[in-house]
Short mmCIF file of the C-alpha atoms (twelve columns), coordinates in Angstrom:
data_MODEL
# 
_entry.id   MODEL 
# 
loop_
_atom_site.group_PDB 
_atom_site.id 
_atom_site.type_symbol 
_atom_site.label_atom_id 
_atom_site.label_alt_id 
_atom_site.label_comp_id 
_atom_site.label_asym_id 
_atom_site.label_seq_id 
_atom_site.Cartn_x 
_atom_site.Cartn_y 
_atom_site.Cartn_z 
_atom_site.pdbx_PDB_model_num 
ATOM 1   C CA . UNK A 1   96.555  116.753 160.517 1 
ATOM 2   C CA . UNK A 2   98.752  114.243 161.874 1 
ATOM 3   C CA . UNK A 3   101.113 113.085 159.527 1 
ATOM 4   C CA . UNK A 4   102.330 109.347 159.308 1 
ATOM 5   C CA . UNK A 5   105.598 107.782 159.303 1 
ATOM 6   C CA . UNK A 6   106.140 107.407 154.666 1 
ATOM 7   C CA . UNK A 7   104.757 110.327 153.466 1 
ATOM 8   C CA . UNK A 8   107.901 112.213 153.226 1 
ATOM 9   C CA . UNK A 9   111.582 111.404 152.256 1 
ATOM 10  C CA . UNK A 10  114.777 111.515 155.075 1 
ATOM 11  C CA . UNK A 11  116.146 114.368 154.158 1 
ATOM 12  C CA . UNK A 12  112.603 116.591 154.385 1 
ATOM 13  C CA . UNK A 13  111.653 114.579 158.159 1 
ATOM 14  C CA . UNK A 14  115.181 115.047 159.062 1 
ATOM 15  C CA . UNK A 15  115.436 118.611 158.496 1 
ATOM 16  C CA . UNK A 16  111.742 119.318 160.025 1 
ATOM 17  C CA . UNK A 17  113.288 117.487 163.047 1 
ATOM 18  C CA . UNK A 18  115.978 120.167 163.463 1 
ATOM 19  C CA . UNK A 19  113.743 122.894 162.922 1 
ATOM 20  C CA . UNK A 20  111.383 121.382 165.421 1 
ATOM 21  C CA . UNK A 21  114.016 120.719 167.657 1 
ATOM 22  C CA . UNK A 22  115.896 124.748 167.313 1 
ATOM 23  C CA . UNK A 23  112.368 125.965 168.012 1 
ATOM 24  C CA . UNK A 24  111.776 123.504 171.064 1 
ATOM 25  C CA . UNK A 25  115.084 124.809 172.443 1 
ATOM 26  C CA . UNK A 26  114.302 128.614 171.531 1 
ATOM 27  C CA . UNK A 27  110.788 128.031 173.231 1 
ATOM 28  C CA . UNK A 28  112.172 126.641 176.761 1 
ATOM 29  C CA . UNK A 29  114.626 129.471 176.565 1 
ATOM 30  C CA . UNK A 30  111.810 132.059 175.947 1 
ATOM 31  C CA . UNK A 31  108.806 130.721 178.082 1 
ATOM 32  C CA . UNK A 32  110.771 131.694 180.912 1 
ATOM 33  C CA . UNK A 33  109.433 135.137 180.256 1 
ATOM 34  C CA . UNK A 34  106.291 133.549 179.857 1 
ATOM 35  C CA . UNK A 35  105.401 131.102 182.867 1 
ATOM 36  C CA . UNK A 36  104.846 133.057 186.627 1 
ATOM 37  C CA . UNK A 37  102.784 131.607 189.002 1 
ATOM 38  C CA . UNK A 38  99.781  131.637 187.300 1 
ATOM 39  C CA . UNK A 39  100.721 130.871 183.391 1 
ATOM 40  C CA . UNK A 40  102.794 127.644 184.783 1 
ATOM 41  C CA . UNK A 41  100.050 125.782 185.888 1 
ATOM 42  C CA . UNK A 42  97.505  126.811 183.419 1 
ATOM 43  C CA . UNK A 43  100.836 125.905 180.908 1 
ATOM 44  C CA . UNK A 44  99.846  122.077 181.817 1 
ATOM 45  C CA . UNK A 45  96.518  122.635 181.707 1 
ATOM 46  C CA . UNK A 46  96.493  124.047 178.335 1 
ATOM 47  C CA . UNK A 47  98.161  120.742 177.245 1 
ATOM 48  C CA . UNK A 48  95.962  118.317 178.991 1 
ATOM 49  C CA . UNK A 49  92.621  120.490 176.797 1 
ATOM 50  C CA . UNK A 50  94.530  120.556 173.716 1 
ATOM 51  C CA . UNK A 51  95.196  116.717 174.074 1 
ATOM 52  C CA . UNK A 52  90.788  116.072 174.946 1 
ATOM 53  C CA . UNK A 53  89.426  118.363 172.016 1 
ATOM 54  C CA . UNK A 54  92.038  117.101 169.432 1 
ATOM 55  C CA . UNK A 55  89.983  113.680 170.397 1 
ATOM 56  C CA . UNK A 56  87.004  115.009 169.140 1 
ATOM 57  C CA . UNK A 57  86.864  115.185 165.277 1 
ATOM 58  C CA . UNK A 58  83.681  117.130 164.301 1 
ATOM 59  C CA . UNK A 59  82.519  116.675 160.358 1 
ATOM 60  C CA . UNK A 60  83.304  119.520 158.139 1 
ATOM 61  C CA . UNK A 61  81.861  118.219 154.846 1 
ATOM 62  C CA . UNK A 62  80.095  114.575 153.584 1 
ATOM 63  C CA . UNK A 63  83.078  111.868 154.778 1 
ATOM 64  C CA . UNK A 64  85.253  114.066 155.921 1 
ATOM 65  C CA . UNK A 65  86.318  115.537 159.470 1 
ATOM 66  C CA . UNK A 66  88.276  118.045 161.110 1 
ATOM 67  C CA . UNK A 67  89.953  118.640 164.831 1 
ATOM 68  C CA . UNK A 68  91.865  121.350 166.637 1 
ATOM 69  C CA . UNK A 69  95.235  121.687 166.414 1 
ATOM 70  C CA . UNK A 70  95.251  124.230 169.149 1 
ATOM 71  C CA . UNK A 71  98.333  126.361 168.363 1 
ATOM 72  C CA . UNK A 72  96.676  129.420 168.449 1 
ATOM 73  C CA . UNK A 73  94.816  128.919 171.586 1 
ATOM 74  C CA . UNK A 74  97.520  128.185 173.494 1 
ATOM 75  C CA . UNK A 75  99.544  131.004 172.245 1 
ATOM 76  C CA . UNK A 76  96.550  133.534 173.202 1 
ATOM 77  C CA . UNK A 77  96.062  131.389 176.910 1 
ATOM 78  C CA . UNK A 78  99.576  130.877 178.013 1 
ATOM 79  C CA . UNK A 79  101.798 132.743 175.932 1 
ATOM 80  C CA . UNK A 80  103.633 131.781 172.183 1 
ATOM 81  C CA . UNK A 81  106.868 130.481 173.228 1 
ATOM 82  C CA . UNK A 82  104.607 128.185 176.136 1 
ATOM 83  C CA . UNK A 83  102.469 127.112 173.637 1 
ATOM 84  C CA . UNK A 84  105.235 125.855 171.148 1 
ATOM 85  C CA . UNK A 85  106.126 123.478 174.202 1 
ATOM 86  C CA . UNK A 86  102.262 123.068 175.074 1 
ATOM 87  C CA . UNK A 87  101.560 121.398 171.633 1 
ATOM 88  C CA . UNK A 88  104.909 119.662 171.209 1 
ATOM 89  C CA . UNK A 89  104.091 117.725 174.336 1 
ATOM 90  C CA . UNK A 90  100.387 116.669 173.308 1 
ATOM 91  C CA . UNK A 91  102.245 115.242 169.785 1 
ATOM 92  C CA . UNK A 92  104.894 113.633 171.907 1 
ATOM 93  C CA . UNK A 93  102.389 111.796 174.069 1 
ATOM 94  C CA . UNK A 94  100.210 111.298 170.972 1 
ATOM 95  C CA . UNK A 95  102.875 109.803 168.923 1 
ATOM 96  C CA . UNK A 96  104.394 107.461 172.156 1 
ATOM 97  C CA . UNK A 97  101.517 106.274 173.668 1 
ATOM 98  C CA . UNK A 98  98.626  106.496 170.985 1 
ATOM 99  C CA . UNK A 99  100.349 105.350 167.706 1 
ATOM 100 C CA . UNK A 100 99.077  109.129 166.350 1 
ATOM 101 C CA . UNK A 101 101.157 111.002 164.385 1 
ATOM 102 C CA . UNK A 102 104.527 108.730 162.916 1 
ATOM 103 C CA . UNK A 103 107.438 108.773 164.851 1 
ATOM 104 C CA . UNK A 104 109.835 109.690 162.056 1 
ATOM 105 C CA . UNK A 105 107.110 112.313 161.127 1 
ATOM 106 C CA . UNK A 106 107.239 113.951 164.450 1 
ATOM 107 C CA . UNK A 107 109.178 117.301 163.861 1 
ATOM 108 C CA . UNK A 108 106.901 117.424 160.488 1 
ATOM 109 C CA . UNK A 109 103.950 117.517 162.957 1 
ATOM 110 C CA . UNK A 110 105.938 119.914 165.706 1 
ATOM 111 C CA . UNK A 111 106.042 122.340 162.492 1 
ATOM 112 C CA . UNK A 112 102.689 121.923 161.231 1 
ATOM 113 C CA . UNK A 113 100.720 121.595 164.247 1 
ATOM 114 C CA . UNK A 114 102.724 123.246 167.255 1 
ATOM 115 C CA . UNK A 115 105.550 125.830 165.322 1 
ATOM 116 C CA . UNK A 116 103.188 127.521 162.716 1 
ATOM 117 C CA . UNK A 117 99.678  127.590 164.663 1 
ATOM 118 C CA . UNK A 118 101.289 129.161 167.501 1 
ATOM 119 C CA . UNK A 119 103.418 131.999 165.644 1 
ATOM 120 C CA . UNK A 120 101.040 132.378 162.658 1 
ATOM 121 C CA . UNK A 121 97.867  132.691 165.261 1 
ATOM 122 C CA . UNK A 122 99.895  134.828 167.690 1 
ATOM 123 C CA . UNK A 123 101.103 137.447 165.207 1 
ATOM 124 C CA . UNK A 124 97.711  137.745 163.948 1 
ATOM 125 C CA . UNK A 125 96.060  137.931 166.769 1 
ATOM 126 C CA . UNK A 126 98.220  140.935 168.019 1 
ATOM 127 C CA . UNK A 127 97.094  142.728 164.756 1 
ATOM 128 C CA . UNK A 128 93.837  142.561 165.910 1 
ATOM 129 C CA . UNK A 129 93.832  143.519 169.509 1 
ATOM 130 C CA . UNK A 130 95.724  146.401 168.557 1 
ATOM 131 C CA . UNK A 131 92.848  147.712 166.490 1 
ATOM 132 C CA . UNK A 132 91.006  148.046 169.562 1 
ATOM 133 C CA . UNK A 133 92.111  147.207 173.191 1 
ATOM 134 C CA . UNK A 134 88.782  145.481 174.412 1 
ATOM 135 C CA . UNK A 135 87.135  142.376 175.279 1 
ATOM 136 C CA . UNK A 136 85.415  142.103 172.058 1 
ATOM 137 C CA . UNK A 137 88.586  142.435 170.323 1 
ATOM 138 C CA . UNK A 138 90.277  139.738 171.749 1 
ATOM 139 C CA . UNK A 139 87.509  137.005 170.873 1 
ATOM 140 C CA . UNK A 140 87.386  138.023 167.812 1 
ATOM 141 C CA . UNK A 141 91.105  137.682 167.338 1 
ATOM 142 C CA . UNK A 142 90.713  134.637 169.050 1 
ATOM 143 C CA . UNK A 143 88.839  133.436 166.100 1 
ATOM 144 C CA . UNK A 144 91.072  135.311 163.361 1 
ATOM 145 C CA . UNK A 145 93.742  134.225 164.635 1 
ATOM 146 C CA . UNK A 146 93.075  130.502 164.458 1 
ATOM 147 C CA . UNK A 147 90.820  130.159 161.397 1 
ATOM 148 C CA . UNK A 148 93.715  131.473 159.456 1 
ATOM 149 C CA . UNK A 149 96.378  129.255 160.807 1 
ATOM 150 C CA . UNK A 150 94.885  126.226 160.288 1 
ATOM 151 C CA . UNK A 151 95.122  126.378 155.965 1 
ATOM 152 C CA . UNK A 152 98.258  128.113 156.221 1 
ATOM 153 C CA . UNK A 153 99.722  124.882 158.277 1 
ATOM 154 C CA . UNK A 154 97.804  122.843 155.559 1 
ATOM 155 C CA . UNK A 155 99.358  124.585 152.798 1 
ATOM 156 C CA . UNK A 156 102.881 124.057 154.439 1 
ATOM 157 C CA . UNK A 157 102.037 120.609 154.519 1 
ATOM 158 C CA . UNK A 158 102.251 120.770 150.599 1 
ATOM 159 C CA . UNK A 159 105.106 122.379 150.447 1 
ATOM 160 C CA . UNK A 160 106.758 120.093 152.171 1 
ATOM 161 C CA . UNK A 161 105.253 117.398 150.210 1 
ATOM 162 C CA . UNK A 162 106.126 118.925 146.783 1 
ATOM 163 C CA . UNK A 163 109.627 119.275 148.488 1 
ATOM 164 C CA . UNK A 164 110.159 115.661 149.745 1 
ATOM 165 C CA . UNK A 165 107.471 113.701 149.156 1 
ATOM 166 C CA . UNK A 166 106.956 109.842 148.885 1 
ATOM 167 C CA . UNK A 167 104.495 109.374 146.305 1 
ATOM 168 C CA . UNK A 168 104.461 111.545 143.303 1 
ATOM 169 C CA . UNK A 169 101.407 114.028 142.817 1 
ATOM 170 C CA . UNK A 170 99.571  117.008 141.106 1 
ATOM 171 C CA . UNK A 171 101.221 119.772 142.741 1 
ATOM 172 C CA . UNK A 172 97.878  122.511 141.573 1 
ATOM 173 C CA . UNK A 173 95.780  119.647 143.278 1 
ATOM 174 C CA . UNK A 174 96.964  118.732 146.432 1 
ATOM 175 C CA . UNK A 175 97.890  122.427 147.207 1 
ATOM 176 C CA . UNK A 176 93.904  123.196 145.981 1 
ATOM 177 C CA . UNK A 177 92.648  120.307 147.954 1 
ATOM 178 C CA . UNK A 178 94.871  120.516 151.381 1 
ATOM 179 C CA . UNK A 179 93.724  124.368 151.489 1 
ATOM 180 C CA . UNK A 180 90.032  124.101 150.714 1 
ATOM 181 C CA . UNK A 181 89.242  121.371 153.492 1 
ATOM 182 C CA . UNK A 182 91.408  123.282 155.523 1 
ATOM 183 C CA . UNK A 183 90.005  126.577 155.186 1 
ATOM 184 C CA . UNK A 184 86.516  124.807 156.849 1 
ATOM 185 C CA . UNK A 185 88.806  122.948 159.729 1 
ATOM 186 C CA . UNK A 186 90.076  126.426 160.442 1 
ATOM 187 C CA . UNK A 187 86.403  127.245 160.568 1 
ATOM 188 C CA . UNK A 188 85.900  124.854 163.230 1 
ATOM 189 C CA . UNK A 189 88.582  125.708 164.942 1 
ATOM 190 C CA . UNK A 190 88.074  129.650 165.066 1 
ATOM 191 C CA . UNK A 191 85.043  128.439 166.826 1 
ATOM 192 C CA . UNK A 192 86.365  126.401 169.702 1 
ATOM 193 C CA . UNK A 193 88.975  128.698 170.259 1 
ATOM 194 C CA . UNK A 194 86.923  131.918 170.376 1 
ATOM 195 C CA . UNK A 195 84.447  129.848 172.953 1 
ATOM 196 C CA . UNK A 196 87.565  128.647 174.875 1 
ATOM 197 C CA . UNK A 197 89.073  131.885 175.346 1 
ATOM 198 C CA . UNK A 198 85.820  133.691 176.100 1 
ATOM 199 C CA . UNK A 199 85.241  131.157 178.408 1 
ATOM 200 C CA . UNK A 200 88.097  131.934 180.601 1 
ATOM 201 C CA . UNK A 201 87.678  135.775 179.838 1 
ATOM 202 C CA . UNK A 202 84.262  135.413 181.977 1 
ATOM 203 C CA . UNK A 203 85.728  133.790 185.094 1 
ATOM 204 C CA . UNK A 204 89.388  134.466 184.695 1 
ATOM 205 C CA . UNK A 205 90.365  137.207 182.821 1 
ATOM 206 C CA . UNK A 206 93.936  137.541 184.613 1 
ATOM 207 C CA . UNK A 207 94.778  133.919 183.165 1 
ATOM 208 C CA . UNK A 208 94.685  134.881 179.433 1 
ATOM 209 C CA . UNK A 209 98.363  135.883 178.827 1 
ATOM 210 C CA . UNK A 210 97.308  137.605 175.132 1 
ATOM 211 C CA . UNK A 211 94.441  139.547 177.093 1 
ATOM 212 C CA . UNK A 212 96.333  140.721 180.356 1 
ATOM 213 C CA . UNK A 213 96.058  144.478 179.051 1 
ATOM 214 C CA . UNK A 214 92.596  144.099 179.849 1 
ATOM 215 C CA . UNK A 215 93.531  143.695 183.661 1 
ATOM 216 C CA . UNK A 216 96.451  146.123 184.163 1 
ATOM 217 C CA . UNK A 217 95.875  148.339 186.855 1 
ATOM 218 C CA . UNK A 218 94.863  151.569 186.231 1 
ATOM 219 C CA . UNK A 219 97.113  154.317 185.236 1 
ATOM 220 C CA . UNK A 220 96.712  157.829 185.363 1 
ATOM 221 C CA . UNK A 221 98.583  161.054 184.400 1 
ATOM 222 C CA . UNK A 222 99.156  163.979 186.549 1 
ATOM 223 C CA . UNK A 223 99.612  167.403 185.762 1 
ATOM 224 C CA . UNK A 224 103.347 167.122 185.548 1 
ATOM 225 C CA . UNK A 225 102.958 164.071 183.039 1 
ATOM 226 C CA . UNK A 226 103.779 161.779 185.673 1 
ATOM 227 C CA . UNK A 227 102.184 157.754 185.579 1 
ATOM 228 C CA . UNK A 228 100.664 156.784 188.669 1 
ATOM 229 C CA . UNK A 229 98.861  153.510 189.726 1 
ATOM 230 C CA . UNK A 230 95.540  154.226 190.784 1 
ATOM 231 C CA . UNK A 231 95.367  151.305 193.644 1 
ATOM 232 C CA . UNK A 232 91.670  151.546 194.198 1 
ATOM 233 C CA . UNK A 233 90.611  149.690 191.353 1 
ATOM 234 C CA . UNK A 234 93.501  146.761 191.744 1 
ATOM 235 C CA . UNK A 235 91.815  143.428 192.952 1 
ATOM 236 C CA . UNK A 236 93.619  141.186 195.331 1 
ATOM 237 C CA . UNK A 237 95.277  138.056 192.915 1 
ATOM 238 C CA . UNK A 238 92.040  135.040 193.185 1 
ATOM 239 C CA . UNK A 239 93.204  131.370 193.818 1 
ATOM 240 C CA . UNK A 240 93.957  129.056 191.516 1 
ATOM 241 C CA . UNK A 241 92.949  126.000 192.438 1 
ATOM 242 C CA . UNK A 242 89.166  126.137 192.152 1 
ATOM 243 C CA . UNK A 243 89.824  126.985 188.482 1 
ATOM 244 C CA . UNK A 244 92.396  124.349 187.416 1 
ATOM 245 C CA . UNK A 245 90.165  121.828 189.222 1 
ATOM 246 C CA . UNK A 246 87.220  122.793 187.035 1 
ATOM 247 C CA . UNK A 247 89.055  122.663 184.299 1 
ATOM 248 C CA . UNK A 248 90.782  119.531 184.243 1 
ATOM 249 C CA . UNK A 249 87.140  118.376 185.373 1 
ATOM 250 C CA . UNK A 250 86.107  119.443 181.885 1 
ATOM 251 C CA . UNK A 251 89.087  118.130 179.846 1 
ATOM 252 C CA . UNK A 252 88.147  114.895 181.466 1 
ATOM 253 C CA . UNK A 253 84.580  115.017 180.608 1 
ATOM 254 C CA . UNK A 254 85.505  115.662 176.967 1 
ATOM 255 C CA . UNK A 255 88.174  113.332 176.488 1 
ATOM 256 C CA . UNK A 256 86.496  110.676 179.143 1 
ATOM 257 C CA . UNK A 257 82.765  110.916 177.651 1 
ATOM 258 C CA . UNK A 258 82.097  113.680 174.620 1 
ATOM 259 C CA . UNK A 259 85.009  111.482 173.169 1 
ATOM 260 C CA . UNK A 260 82.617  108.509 172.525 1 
ATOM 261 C CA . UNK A 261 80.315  110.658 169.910 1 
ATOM 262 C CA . UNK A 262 83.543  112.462 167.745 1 
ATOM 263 C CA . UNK A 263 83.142  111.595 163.566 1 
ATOM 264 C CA . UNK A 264 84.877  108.637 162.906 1 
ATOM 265 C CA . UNK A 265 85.368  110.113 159.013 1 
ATOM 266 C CA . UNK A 266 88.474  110.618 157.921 1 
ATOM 267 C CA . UNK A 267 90.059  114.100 158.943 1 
ATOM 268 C CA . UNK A 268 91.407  116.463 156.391 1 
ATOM 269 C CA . UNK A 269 94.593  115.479 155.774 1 
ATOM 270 C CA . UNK A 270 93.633  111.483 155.996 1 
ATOM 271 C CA . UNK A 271 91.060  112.464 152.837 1 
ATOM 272 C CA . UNK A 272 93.040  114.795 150.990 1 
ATOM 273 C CA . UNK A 273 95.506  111.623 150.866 1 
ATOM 274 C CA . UNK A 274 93.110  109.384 150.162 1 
ATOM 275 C CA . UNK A 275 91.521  111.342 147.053 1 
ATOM 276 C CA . UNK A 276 95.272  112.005 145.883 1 
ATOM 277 C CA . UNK A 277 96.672  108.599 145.743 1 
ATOM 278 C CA . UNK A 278 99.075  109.034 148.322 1 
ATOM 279 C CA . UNK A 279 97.582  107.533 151.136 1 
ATOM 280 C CA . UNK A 280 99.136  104.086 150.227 1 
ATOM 281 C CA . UNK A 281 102.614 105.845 151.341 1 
ATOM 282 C CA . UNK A 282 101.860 105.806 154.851 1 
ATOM 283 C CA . UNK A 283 103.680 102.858 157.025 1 
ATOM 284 C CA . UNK A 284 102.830 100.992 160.161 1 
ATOM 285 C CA . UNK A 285 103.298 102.678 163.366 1 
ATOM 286 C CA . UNK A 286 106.529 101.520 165.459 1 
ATOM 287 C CA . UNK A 287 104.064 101.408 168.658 1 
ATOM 288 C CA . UNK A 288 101.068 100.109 166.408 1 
ATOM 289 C CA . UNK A 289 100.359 97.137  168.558 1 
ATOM 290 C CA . UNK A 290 100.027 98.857  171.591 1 
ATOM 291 C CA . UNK A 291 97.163  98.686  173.692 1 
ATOM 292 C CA . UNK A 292 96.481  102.182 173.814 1 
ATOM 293 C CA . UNK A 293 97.206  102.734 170.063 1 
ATOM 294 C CA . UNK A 294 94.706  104.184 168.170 1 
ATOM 295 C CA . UNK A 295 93.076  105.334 171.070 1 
ATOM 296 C CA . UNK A 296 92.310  101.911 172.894 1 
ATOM 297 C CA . UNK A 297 91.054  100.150 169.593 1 
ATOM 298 C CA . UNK A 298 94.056  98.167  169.472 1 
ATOM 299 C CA . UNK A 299 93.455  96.868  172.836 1 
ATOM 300 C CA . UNK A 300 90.265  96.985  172.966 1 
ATOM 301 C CA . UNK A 301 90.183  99.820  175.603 1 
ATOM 302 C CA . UNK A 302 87.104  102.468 175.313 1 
ATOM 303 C CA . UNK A 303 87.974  105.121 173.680 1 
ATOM 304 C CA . UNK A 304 86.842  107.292 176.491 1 
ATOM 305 C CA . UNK A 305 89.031  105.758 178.979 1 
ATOM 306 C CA . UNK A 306 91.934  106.011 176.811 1 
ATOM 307 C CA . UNK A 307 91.355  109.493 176.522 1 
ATOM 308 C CA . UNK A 308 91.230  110.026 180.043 1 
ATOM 309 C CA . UNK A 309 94.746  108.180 180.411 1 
ATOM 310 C CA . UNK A 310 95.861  110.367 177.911 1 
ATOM 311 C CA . UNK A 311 94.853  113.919 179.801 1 
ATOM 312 C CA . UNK A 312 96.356  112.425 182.995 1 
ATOM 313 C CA . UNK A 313 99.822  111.693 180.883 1 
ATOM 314 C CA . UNK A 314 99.695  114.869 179.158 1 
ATOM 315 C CA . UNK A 315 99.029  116.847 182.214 1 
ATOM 316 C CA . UNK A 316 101.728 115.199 184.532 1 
ATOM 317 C CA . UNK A 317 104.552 115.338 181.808 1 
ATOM 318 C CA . UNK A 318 103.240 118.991 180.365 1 
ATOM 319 C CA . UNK A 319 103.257 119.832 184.002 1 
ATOM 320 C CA . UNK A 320 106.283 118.387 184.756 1 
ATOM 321 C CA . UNK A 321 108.213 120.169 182.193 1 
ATOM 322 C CA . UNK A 322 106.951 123.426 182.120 1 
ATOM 323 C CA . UNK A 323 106.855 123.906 185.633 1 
ATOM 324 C CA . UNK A 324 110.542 122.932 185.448 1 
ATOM 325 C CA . UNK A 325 111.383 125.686 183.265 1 
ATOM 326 C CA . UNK A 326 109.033 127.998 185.494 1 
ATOM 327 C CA . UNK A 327 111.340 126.771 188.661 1 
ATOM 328 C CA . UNK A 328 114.769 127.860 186.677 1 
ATOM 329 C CA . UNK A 329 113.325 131.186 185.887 1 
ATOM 330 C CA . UNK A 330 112.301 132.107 189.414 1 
ATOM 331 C CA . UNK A 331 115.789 130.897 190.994 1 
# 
């Protein structure tokens, strides 16, 4: 759902750039609640994945693709406020290096892709686990959680469109089509996210910041109604590097190698525009000649090692940063 420099007037980018930029501030203010030792490294991490699976458009219906936006997961992995900046960095690096996502259009795609995934897909996602406090419960939120932020991001999209758009449209259309296409990308994504999370939840449970209730030590009640710690069933903290290595193993793998068979159709947004008549409003990229841009087909770079490039970027600068705001909170 990355959305090109044209579609939408100055006044509507503008404005999505200072919402994008009050909830970029907010976010680095309130991750520091967020990142510890653990969540700050999987923080960069979570960045680097996002960046490999949104390479790898899967087809949702004849001509037409979808990929992860990855709000939602991150919020459930590392925390809301962490993930803002986790998705925000992937669209940064996108739009810089790749020639994805329009420059002018990038608060637009900090609000649709980082701002509303994450808070939409963390609010539900606490509805659920509060239904039941369980493993079960949190992949299924998992799921929830990020199935239904996908159309409502689409749906904002047309909004926002209606609001300031560059071309004119059918208002009932666009807001039909953007939804229904979206409804199966949310599909998609309530997949990969579910697997994701459950993934972790089988080797590191302590690492999934919405499912750390399901590793809190033991408490018990005496007689008196006094809480104690019962410190026989605590387990000592596990390291962290045998997991992070694995896992940017597997971000690399994706983006370096499962990148080469992604759908080449059109994702949602790209068709919705098409089949509207307002894909015309879209303008060149400022960094469209770039080697790198559109993924190394400018430059004639595979698209696998351009994706590779990209996890490496996306994990030193998501590192970078969010480590940073980890190191202010601790002194």
């Amino acid at each position: 759902m990355h959305v090109p420099d044209g579609f939408f007037t100055a006044p509507v980018a503008i404005g999505a750039g200072v919402v994008a930029a009050a909830a970029v501030a907010v976010s680095l203010k309130r991750a520091k609640s967020e990142l510890d030792d653990r969540t700050a490294p999987m923080a960069g991490l979570v960045a680097a994945f996002i960046f490999a699976v949104q390479m790898l458009n899967f087809p949702i219906a004849a001509g037409t693709s979808g990929h992860l936006l990855g709000g939602a997961l991150a919020a459930i992995l590392v925390g809301p406020y962490t993930a803002v900046l986790c998705v925000s960095v992937v669209l940064a690096v996108q739009g810089f290096f790749f020639a994805d996502g329009g420059l002018t259009a990038l608060g637009i795609n900090i609000v649709l892709m980082a701002i509303i995934p994450s808070a939409i897909g963390w609010g539900i996602f606490q509805l659920v686990t509060r239904v039941a406090r369980n493993r079960a419960s949190v992949i299924a939120g998992s799921f929830v959680a990020a199935l239904i932020s996908v159309p409502i991001a689409a749906l904002t999209f047309a909004v926002l469109f209606v609001l300031g758009g560059t071309a004119p449209i059918e208002t009932g259309a666009v807001f039909a089509a953007m939804g229904g296409v979206h409804v199966l990308v949310g599909i998609g994504e309530g997949l990969i996210t579910a697997v994701t999370v459950s993934s972790v939840l089988a080797v590191r449970p302590d690492l999934v910041y919405g499912a750390r209730f399901l590793t809190k030590p033991l408490v018990l009640k005496t007689a008196t109604g006094e809480q104690v710690v019962e410190p026989a069933r605590q387990e000592a903290p596990k390291p962290l590097r045998p997991f992070l290595v694995g896992s940017v193993a597997v971000a690399l793998v994706l983006a370096g190698i499962v990148s080469f068979f992604a759908s080449s159709s059109p994702d949602g947004l790209e068709r919705v525009a098409e089949d509207e008549g307002f894909l015309g409003a879209a303008t060149d990229h400022a960094f469209g000649g770039f080697a790198l841009a559109d993924y190394g087909d400018v430059g004639g770079i595979p698209v696998g090692i351009a994706g590779v490039i990209g996890v490496v970027i996306t994990l030193l600068v998501g590192g970078a940063i969010l480590w940073s705001v980890r190191q202010k909170t601790a002194a």
